[in-house]
KEFI-669504 format. One record per atom (N, C-alpha, C): residue in one letter; x, y negated, z. Coordinates in steps of 0.2 Angstrom, whole numbers, padded with zeros to 4 digits, always signed. Layout:
<nodes>
aXYZ
...
</nodes>
This chain:
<nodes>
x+0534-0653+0505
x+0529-0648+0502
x+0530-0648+0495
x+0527-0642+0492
x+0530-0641+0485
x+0525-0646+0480
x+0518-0646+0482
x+0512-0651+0481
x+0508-0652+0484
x+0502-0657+0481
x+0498-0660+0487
x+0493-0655+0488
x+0489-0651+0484
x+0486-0645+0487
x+0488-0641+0494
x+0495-0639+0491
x+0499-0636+0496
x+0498-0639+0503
x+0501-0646+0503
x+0503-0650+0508
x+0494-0652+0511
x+0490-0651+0509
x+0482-0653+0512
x+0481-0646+0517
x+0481-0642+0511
x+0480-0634+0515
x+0484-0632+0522
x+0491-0636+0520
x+0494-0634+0527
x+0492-0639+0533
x+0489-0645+0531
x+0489-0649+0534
x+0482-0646+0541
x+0480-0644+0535
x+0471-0642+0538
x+0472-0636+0545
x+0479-0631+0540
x+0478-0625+0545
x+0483-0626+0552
x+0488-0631+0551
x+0493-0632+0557
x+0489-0635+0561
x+0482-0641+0559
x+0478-0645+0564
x+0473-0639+0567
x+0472-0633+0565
x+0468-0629+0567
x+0473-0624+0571
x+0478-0624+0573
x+0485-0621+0578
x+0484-0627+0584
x+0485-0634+0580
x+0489-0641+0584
x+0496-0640+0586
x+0495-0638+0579
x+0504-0640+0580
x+0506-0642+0574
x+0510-0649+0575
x+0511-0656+0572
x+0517-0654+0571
x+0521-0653+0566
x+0527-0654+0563
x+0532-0662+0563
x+0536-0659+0565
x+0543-0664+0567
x+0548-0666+0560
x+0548-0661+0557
x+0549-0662+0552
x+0548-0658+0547
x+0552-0655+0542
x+0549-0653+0533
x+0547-0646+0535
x+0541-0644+0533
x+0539-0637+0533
x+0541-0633+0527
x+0546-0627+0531
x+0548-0624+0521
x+0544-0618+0523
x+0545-0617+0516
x+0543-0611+0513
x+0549-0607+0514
x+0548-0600+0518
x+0555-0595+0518
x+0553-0588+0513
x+0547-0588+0511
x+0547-0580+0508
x+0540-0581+0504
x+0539-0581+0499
x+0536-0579+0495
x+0534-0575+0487
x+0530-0568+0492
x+0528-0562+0487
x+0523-0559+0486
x+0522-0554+0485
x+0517-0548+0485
x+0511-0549+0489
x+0515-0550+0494
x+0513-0546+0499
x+0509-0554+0505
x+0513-0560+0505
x+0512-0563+0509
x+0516-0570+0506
x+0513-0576+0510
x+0518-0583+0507
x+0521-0585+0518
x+0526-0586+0518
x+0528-0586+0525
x+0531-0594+0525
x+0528-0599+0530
x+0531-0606+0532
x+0537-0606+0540
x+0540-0607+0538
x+0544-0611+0546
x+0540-0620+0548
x+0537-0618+0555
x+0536-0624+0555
x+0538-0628+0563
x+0542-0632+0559
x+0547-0636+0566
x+0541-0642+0571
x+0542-0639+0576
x+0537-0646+0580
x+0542-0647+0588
x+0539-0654+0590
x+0542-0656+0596
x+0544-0649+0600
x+0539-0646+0601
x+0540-0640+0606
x+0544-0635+0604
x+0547-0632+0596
x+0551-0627+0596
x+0546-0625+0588
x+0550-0621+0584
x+0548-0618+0578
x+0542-0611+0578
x+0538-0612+0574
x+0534-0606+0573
x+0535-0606+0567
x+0531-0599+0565
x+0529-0593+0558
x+0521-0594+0558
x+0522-0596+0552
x+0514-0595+0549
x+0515-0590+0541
x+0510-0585+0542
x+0511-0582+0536
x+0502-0583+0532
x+0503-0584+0528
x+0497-0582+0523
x+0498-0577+0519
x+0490-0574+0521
x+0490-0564+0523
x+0488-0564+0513
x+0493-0562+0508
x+0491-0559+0502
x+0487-0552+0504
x+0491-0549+0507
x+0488-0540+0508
x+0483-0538+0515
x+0484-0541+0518
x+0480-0543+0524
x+0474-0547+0523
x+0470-0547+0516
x+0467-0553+0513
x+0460-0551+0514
x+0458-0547+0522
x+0450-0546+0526
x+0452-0550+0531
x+0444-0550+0535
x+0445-0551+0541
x+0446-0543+0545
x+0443-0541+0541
x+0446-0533+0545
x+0451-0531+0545
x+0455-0530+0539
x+0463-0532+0538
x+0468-0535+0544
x+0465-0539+0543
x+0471-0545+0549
x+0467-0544+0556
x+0462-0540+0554
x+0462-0540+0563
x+0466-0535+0566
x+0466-0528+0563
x+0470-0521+0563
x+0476-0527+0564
x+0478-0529+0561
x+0487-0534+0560
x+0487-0535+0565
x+0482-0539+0569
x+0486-0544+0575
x+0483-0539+0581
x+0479-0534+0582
x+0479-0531+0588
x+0484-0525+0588
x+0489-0523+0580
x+0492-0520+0582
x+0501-0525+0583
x+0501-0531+0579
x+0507-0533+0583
x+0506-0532+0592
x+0498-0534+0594
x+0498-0536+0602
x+0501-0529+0604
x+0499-0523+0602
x+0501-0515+0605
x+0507-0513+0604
x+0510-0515+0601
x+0517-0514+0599
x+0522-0518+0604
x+0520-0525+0606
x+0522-0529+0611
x+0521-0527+0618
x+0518-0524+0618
x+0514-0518+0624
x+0516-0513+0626
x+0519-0511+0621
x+0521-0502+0623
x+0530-0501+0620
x+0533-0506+0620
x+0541-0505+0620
x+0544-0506+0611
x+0539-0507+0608
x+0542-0511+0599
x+0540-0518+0603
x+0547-0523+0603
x+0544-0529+0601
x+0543-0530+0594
x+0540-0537+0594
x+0538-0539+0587
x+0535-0547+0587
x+0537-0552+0585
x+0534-0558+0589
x+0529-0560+0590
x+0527-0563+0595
x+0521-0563+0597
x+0517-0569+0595
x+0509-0566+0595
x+0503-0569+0590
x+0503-0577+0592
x+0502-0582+0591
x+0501-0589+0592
x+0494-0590+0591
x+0488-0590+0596
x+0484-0590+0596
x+0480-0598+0591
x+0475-0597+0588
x+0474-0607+0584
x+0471-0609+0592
x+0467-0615+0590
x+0463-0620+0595
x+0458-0619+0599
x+0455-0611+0596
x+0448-0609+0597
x+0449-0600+0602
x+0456-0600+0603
x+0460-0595+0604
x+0459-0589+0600
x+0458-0590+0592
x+0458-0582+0588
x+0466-0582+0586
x+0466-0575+0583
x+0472-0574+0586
x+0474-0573+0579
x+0471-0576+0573
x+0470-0577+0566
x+0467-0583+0564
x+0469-0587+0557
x+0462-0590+0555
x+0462-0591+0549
x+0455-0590+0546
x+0452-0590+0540
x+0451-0601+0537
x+0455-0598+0530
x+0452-0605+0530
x+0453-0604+0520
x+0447-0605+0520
x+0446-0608+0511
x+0449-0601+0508
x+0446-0595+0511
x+0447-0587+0509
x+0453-0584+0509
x+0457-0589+0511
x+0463-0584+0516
x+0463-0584+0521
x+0469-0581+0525
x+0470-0579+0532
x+0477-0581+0532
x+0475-0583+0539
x+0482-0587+0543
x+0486-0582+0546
x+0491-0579+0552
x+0493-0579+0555
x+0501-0583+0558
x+0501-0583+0563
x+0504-0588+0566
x+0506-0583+0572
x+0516-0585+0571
x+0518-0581+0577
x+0524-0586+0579
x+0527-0584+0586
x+0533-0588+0589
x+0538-0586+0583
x+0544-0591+0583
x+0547-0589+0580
x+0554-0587+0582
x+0558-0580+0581
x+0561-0578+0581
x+0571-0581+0580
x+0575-0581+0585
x+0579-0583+0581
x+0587-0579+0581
x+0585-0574+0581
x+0589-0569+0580
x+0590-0568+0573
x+0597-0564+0571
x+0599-0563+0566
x+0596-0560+0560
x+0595-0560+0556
x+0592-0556+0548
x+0597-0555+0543
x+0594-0548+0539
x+0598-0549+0532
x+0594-0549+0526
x+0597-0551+0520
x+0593-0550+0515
x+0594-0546+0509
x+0593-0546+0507
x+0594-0542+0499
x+0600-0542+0496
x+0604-0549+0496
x+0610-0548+0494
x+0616-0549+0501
x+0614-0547+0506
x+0619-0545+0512
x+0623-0539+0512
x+0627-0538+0514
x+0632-0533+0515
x+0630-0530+0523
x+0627-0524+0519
x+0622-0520+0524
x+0627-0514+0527
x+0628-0516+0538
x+0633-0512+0538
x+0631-0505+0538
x+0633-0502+0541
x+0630-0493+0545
x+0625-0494+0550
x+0627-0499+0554
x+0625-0498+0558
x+0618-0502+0558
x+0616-0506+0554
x+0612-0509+0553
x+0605-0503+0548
x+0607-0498+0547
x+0603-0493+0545
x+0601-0489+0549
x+0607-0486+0553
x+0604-0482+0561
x+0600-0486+0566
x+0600-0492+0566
x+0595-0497+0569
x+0589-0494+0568
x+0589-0496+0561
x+0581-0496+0554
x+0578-0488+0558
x+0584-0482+0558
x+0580-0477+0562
x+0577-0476+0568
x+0582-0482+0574
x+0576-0481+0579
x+0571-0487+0581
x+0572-0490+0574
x+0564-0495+0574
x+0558-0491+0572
x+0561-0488+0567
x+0557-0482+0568
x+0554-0477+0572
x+0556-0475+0574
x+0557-0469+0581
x+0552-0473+0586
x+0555-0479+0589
x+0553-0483+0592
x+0545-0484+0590
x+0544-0487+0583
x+0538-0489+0580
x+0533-0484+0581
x+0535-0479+0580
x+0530-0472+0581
x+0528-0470+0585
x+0533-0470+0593
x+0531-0467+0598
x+0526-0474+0600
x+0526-0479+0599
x+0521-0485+0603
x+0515-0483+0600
x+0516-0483+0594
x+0508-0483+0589
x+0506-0478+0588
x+0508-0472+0592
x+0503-0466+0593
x+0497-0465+0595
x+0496-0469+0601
x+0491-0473+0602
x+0487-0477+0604
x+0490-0480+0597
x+0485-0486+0593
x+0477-0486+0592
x+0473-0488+0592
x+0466-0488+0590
x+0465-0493+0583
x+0467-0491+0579
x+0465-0499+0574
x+0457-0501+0576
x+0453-0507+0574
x+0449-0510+0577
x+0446-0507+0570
x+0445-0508+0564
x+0444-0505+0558
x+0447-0500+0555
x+0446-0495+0557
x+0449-0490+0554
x+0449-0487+0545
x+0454-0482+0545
x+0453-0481+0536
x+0452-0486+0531
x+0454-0493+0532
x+0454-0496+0528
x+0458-0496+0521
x+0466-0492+0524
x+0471-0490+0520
x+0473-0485+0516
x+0473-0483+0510
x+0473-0477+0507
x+0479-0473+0511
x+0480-0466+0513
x+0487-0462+0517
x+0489-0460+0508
x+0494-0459+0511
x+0502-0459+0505
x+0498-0452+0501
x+0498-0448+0504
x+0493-0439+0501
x+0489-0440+0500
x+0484-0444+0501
x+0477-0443+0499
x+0475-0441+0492
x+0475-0437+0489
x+0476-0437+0482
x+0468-0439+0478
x+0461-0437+0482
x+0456-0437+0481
x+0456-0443+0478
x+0457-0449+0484
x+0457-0456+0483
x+0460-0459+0480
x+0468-0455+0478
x+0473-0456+0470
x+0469-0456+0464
x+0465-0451+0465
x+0462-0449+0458
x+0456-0455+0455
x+0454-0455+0461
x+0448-0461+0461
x+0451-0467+0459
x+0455-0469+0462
x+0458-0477+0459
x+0462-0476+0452
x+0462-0470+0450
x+0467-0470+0445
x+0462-0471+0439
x+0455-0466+0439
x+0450-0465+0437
x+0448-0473+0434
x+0446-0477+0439
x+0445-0483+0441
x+0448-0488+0435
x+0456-0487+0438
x+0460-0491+0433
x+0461-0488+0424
x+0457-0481+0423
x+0457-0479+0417
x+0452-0484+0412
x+0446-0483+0417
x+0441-0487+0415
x+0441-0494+0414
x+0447-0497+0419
x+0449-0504+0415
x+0452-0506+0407
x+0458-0500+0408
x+0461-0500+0404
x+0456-0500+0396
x+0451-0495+0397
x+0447-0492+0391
x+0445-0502+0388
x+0444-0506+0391
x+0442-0512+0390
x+0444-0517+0390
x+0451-0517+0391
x+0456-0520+0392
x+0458-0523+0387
x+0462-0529+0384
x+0462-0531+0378
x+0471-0529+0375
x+0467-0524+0371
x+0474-0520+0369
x+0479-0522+0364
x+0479-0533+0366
x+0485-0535+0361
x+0490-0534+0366
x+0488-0534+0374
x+0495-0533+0378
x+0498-0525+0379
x+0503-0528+0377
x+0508-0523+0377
x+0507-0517+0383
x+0506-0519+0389
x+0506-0517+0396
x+0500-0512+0395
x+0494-0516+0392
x+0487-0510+0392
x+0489-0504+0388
x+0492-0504+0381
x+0494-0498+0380
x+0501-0494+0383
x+0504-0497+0384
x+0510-0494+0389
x+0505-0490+0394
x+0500-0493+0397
x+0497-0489+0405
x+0492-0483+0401
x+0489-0484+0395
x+0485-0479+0393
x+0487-0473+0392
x+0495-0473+0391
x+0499-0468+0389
x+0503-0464+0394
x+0502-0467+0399
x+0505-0466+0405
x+0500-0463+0410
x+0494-0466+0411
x+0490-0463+0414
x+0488-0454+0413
x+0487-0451+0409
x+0486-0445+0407
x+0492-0441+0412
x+0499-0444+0412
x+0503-0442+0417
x+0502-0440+0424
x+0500-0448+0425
x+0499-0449+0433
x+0492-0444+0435
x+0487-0445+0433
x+0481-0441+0436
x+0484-0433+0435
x+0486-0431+0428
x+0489-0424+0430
x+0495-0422+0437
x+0498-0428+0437
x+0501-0427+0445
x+0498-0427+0450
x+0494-0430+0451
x+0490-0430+0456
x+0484-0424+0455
x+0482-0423+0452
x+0479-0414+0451
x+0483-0409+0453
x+0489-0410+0451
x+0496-0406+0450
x+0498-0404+0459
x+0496-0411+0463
x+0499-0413+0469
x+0495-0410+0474
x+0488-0413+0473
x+0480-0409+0477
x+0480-0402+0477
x+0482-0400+0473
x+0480-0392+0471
x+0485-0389+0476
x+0496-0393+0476
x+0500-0390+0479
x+0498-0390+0488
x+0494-0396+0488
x+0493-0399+0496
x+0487-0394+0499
x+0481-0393+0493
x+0479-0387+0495
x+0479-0382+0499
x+0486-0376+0496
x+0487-0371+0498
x+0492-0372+0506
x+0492-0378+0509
x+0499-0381+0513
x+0495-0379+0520
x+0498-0381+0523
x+0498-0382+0532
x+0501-0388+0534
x+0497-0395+0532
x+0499-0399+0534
x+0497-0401+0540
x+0496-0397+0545
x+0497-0398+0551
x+0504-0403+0556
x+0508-0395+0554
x+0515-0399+0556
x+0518-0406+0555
x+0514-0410+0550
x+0517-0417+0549
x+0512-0421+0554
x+0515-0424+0556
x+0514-0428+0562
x+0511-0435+0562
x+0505-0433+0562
x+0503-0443+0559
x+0502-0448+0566
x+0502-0454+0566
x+0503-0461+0569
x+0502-0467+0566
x+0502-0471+0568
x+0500-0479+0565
x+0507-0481+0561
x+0507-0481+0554
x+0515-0479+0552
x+0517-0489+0548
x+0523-0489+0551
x+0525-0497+0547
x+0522-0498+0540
x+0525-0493+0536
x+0524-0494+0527
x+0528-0497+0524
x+0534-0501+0527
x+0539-0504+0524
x+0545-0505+0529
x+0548-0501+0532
x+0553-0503+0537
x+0559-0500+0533
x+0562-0506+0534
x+0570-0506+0531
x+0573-0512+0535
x+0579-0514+0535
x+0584-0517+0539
x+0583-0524+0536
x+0580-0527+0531
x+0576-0533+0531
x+0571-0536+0533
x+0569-0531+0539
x+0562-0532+0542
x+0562-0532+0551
x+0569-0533+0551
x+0571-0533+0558
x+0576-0538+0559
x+0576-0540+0568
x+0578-0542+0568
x+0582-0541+0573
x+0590-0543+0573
x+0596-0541+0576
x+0600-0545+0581
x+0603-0542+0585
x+0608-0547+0592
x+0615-0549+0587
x+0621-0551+0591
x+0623-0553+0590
x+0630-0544+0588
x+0627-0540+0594
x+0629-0533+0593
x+0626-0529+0589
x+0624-0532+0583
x+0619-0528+0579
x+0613-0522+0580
x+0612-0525+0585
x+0606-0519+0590
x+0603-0523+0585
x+0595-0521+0584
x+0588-0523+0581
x+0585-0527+0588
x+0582-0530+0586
x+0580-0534+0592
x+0570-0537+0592
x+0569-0532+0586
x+0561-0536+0584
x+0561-0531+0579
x+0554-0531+0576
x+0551-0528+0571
x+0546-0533+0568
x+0546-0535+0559
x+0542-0539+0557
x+0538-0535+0550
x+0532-0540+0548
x+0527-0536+0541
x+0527-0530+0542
x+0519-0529+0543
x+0515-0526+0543
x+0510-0526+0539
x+0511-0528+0531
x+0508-0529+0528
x+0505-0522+0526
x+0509-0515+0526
x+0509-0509+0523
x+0507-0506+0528
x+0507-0506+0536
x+0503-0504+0540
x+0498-0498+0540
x+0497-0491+0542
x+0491-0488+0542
x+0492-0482+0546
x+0486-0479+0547
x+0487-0472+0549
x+0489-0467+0543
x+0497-0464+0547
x+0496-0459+0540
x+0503-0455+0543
x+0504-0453+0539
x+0511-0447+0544
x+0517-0449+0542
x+0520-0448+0547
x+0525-0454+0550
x+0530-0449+0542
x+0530-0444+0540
x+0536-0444+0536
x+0536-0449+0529
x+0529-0452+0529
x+0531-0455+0525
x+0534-0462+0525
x+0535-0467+0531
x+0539-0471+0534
x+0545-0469+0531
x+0546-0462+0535
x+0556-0458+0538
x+0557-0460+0529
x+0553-0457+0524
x+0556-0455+0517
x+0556-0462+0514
x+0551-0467+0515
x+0553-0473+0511
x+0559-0477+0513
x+0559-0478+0520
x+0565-0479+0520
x+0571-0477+0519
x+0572-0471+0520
x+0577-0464+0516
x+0581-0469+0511
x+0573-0471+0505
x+0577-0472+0500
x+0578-0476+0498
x+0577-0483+0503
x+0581-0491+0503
x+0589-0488+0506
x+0589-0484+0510
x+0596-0481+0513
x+0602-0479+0505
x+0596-0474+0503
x+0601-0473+0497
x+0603-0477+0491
x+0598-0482+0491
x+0601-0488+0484
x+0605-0491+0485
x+0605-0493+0494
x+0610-0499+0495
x+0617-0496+0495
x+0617-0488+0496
x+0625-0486+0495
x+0626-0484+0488
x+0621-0483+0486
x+0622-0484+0478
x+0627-0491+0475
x+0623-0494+0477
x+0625-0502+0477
x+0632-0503+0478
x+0636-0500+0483
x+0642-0501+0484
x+0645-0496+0481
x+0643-0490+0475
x+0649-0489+0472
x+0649-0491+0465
x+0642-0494+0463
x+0643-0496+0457
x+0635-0503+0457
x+0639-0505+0448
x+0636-0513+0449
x+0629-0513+0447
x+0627-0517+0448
x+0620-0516+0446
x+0616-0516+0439
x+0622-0517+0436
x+0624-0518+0428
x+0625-0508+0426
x+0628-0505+0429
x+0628-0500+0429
x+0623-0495+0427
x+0618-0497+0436
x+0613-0492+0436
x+0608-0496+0431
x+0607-0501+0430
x+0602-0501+0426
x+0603-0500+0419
x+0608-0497+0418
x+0610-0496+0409
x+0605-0489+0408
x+0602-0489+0403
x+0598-0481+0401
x+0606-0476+0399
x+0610-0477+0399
x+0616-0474+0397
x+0618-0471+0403
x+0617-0471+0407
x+0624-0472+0416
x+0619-0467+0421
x+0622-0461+0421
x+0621-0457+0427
x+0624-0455+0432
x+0621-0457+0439
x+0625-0458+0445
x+0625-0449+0445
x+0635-0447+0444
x+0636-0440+0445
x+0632-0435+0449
x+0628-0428+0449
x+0623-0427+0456
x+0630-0425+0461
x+0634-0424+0462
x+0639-0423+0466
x+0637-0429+0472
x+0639-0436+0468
x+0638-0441+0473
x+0629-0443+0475
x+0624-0441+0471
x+0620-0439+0475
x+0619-0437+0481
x+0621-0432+0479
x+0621-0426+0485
x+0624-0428+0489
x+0629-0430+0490
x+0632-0435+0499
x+0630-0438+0500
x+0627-0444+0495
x+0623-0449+0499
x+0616-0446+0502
x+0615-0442+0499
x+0607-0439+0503
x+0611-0437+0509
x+0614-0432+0507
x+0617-0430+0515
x+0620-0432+0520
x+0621-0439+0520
x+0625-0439+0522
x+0620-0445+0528
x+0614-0448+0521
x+0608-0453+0524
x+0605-0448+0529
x+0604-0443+0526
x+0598-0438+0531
x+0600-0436+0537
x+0608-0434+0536
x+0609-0432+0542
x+0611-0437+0549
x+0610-0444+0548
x+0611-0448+0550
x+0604-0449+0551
x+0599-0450+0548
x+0590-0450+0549
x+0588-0445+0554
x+0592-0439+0554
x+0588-0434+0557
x+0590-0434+0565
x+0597-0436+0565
x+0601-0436+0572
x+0596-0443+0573
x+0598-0448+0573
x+0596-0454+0576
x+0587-0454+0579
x+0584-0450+0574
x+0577-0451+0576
x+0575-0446+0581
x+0582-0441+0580
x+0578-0437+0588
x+0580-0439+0594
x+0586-0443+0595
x+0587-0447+0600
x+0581-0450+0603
x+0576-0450+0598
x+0568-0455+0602
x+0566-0451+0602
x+0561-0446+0597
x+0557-0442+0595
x+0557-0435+0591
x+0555-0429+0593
x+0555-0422+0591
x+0556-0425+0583
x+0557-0420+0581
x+0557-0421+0573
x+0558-0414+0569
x+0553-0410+0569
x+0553-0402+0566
x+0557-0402+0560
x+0559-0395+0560
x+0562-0392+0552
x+0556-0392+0547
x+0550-0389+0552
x+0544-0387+0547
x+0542-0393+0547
x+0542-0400+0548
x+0541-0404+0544
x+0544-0408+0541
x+0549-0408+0540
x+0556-0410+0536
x+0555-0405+0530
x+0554-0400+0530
x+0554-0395+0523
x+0548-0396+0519
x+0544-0401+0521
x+0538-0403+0518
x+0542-0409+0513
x+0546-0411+0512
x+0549-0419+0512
x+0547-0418+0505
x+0545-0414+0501
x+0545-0415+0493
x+0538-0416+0493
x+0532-0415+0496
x+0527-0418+0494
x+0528-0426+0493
x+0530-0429+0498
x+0530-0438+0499
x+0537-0440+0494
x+0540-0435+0491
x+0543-0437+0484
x+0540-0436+0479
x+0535-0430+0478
x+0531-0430+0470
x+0525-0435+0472
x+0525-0439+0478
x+0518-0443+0479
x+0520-0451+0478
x+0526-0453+0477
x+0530-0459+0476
x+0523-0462+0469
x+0526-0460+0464
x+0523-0462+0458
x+0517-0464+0458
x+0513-0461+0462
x+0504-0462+0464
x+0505-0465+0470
x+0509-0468+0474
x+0507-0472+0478
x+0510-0480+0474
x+0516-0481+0471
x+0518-0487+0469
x+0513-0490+0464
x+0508-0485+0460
x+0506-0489+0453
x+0499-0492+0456
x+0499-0492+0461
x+0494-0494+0466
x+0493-0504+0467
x+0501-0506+0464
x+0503-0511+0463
x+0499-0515+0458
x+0499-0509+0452
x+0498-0512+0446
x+0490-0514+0446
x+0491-0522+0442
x+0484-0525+0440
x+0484-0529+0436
x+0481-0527+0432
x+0480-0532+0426
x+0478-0539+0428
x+0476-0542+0431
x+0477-0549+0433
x+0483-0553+0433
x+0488-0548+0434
x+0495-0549+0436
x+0498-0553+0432
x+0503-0555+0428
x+0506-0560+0424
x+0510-0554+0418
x+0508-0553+0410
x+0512-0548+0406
x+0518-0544+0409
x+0522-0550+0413
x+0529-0549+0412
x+0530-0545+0417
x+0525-0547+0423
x+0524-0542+0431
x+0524-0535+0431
x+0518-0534+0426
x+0514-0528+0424
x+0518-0524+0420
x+0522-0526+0414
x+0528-0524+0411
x+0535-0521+0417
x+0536-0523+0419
x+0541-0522+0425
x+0538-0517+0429
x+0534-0517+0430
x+0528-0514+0435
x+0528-0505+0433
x+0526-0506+0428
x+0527-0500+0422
x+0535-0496+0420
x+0539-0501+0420
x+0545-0498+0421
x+0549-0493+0425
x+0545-0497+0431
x+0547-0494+0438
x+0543-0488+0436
x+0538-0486+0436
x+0531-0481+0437
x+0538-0476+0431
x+0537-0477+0427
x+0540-0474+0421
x+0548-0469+0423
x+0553-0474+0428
x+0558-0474+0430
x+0556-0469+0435
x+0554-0468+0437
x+0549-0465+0443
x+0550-0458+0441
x+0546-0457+0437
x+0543-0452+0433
x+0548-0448+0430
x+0551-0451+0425
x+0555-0448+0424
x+0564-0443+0429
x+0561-0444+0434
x+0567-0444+0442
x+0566-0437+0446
x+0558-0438+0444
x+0554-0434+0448
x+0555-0428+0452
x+0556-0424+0446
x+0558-0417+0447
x+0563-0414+0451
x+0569-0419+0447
x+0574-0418+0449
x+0578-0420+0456
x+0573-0427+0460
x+0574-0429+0464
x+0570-0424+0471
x+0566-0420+0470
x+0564-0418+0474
x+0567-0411+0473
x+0569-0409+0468
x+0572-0400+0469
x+0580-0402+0474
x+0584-0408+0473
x+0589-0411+0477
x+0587-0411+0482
x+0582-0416+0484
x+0583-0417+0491
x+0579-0410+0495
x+0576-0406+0494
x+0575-0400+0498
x+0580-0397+0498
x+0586-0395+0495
x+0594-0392+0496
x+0595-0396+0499
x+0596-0404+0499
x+0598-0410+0504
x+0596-0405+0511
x+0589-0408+0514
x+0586-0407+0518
x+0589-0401+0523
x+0587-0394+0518
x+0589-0388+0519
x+0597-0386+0524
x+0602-0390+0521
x+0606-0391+0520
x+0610-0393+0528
x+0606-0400+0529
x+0605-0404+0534
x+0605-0399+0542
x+0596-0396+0538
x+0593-0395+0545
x+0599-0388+0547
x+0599-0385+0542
x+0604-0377+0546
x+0611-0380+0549
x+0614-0385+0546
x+0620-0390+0553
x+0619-0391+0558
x+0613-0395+0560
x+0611-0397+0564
x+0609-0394+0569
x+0605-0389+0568
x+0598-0385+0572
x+0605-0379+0573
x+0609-0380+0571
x+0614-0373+0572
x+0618-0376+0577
x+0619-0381+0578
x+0623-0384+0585
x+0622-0380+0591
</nodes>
């Protein structure tokens, strides 16, 4: 254990499982979002995660009755390990536990060599994930803000101006966010106004992952997906916002293979838009076939794909928090900033992308 606090606190909540460890409990992942333990006992290994974002009881109840639905209706995902008292969660000293079997199927991680086909996977986990959690009932509903809600952007942004106005302006980070704000609520005014005029009917909503990408699954030996994990970003909201965030872990990591990481992060070094352009093309058209293999997937809602690119920036700075540590908030802002400036150009792209795509395909 990394300390004795630690090593009390596990002690307490595996006695509240009963299950006794055979040997060292590690630590496999800790973020944002959640701190994840492996823990080896007589009987076989389990997962226990402590919920950072899942950090209600409302919260984690939605989590574990939508793991149960999904093990229910054709997405597996491993299944819940009920504590002592049979909940299928536990609260202890203002966190939240869960605890699932432990999976022992293949993963990759960040610095793996991600094949093709490990991304067409990610597409019918997707597919897969949406048609199960169509209908989902979350137990707590709207807990989660949706990717478009601009009303509610406005509000939390409002929110954090307010902080800001009070905030102690020897950090760097308060004035970087002061100056940057005025951007972000104009987009979000800019965005409501566009959404206004729209017919967002056609977009198709469901109980959507929030964060699926090929590190969040788990795979055979044939590189088939074999599981879906974290559910931290979980909510009702339309599935294209799923298809598009993933979209665009698709396109970094081939970014990644043609150049170094030293590259892209230079302020000097612009990825040619020729090569752009393929790799959207080439991700989307690969996104669009594979997804209908599961499920329908309209033109008139693919053509909408530029809202949930000008909505990027208003949904990531959602992160940011001043309690955070300088350094966090600094990098935080970065991104928001990197973001921002991409904007325009990344959305008048992908709808030629899209465009593109859909008259190939639909013309078969």
């Amino acid at each position: 254990m990394a300390s004795e606090p630690v090593q009390r606190r596990l002690q307490f909540v595996l006695d509240a499982y009963k299950k006794y460890p055979n040997d060292n409990v590690t630590l496999c992942y800790f973020g944002m979002a959640n701190e994840v333990f492996i823990v080896p006992t007589k009987e076989g290994k389990y997962v226990l995660k402590n919920c950072f974002k899942s950090n209600t009881r409302e919260l984690v109840s939605n989590e574990v009755a939508l793991i149960e639905h999904l093990n229910l209706h054709g997405c597996p995902t491993p299944a819940i390990v009920a504590d002592k008292t049979g909940s299928p969660f536990l609260e202890f000293d203002g966190s939240y536990y869960v605890m699932t079997e432990f999976v022992p199927d293949m993963t990759y991680n960040w610095e793996s060599d991600i094949p093709a086909k490990a991304h067409r996977e990610t597409v019918h986990a997707l597919a897969d994930f949406h048609k199960a959690s169509r209908n989902f009932n979350e137990p707590y509903p709207g807990l989660r803000v949706q990717f478009l809600d601009m009303a509610a952007c406005r509000s939390w942004l409002q929110d954090l101006k307010e902080q800001i106005e009070t905030a102690d302006k020897s950090r760097e980070s308060v004035v970087k966010m002061a100056r940057l704000l005025p951007k972000l609520i104009a987009l979000a005014c800019k965005l409501e106004d566009e959404i206004s005029t729209l017919d967002l009917t056609v977009l198709e909503k469901c109980y959507i992952h929030g964060d699926m990408h090929c590190f969040n699954l788990f795979y055979d030996q044939d590189g088939n997906y074999t599981g879906v994990i974290d559910f931290d970003f979980s909510r009702y909201d339309h599935r294209l916002t799923d298809i598009y965030w993933s979209s665009r872990i698709f396109f970094f990591r081939e970014l990644r293979k043609k150049y170094s990481r030293e590259e892209l992060n230079s302020e000097d070094f612009d990825v040619p838009q020729a090569i752009v352009e393929q790799i959207l093309y080439d991700n989307w058209q690969m996104i669009v076939s594979e997804y209908r293999k599961t499920s329908g997937l309209t033109a008139e809602e693919l053509l909408l794909i530029h809202l949930f690119v000008e909505a990027v920036p208003l949904y990531i700075v959602r992160f940011f928090n001043l309690t955070n540590s300088e350094e966090e908030c600094l990098k935080h802002l970065d991104w928001f900033e990197w973001e921002l400036s991409r904007l325009e150009r990344d959305s008048q792209v992908l709808q030629v992308v899209i465009k593109r795509v859909l008259d190939e395909l639909d013309s078969k």
